[in-house]
N, C-alpha and C positions, 0 to 999 in steps of 0.2 A: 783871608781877610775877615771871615765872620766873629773869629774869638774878639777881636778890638772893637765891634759894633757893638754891641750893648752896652760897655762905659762911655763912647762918646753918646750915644744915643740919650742914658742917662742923664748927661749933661742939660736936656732938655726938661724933663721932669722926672718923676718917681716910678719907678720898672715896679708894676703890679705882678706880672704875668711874666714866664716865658718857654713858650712847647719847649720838644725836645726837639730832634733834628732831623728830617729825611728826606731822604736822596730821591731822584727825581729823573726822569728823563728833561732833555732842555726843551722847551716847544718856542716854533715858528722856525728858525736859522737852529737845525738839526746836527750838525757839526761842528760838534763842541761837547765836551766832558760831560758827564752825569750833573744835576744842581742840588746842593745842598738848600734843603729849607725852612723856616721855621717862624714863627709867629709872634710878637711882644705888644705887652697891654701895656700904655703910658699914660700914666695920669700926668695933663700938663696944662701949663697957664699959656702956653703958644697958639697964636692964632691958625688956623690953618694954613695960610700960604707959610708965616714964619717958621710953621714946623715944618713942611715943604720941603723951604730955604736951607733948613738942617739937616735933612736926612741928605738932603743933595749934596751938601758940602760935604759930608762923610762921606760919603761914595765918593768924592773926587780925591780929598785926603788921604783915602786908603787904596789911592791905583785907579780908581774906572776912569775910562776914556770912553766917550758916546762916538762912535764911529756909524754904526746902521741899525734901525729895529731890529731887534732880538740878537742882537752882536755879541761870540765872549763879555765877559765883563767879570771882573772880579768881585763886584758886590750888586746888588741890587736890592736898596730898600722902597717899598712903594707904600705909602700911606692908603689902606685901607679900607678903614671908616674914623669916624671922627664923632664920637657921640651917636647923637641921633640925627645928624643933620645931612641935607642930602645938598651939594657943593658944586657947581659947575660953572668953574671961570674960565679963561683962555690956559690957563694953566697948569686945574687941579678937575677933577671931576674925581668927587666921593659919594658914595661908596664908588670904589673899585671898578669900573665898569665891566670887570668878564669874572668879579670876586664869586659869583654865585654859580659859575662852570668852572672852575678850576682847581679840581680836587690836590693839588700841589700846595693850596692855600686855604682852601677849608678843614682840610686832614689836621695842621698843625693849630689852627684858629678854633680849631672843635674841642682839642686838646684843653686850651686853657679857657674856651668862653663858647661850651658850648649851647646856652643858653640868651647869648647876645642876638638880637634882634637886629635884622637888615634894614636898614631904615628904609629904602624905596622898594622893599618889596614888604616888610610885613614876617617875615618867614622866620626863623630862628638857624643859627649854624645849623645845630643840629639835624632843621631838616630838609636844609638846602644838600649835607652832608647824605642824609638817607636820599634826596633825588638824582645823583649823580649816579650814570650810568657803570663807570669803571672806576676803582680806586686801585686797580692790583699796579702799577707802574710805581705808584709809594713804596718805601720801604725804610723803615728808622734805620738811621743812621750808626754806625760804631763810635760815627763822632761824637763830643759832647762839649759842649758850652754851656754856659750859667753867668747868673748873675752877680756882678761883681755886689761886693756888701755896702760898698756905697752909692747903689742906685735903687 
């Protein structure tokens, strides 16, 4: 399902950025396929919850079904960060709550913006990327995705 995320994604604003692609083992719910991963910078006029709203409806669009945390699932996008601002409604908390342990997300996020600033911590990818214990379970992918031309 990944190659059709990034045109509907675009759909929401303008694709600055986008890693390349790596495989992953799954974490929490262990059985289930390797996970493919990867990172996009979106310059947008959506509010946060409305882009939310968007990333979610993609995911349902394209097959996912919410069955239990860390369930199979065909897609999974999870908004990040949002600027500089630091987010927490009953239904969004940004940045990312586990963004800054989870080398599955900082690896491909470092790729294209390694110099972006965490906002509730202050740190930069970069060296939230150098405080992480293990990176070796990453591996780029054979896969490859891009940006369609009109995003």
């Amino acid at each position: 399902q990944l190659p059709g995320a990034p045109r509907r994604i675009g759909a929401s604003g303008h694709i600055v950025a986008m890693s390349s692609l790596y495989e992953t083992e799954p974490v929490g719910y262990l059985d289930q396929p390797r996970f493919l991963n990867a990172a996009l910078l979106l310059d947008t006029e959506l509010d946060p919850e409305a882009l939310l709203d968007g990333l979610q409806a993609i995911e349902h669009e394209l097959g996912r079904v919410r069955t239990f945390r860390n369930a199979p699932r065909t897609l999974d996008l999870d908004l990040l960060l949002y600027g500089n601002r630091v987010i927490e409604t009953a239904r969004l908390t940004v940045p990312h709550p586990r963004l800054h342990e989870r080398a599955f997300v900082l690896v491909p996020l470092g790729e294209i913006a390694p110099d972006l600033v965490h906002p509730g911590m202050g740190t930069t990818v970069r060296a939230l990327l150098d405080q992480l214990p293990d990176r070796s379970g990453i591996v780029p992918s054979t896969e490859q995705i891009r940006i369609p031309d009109d995003c």
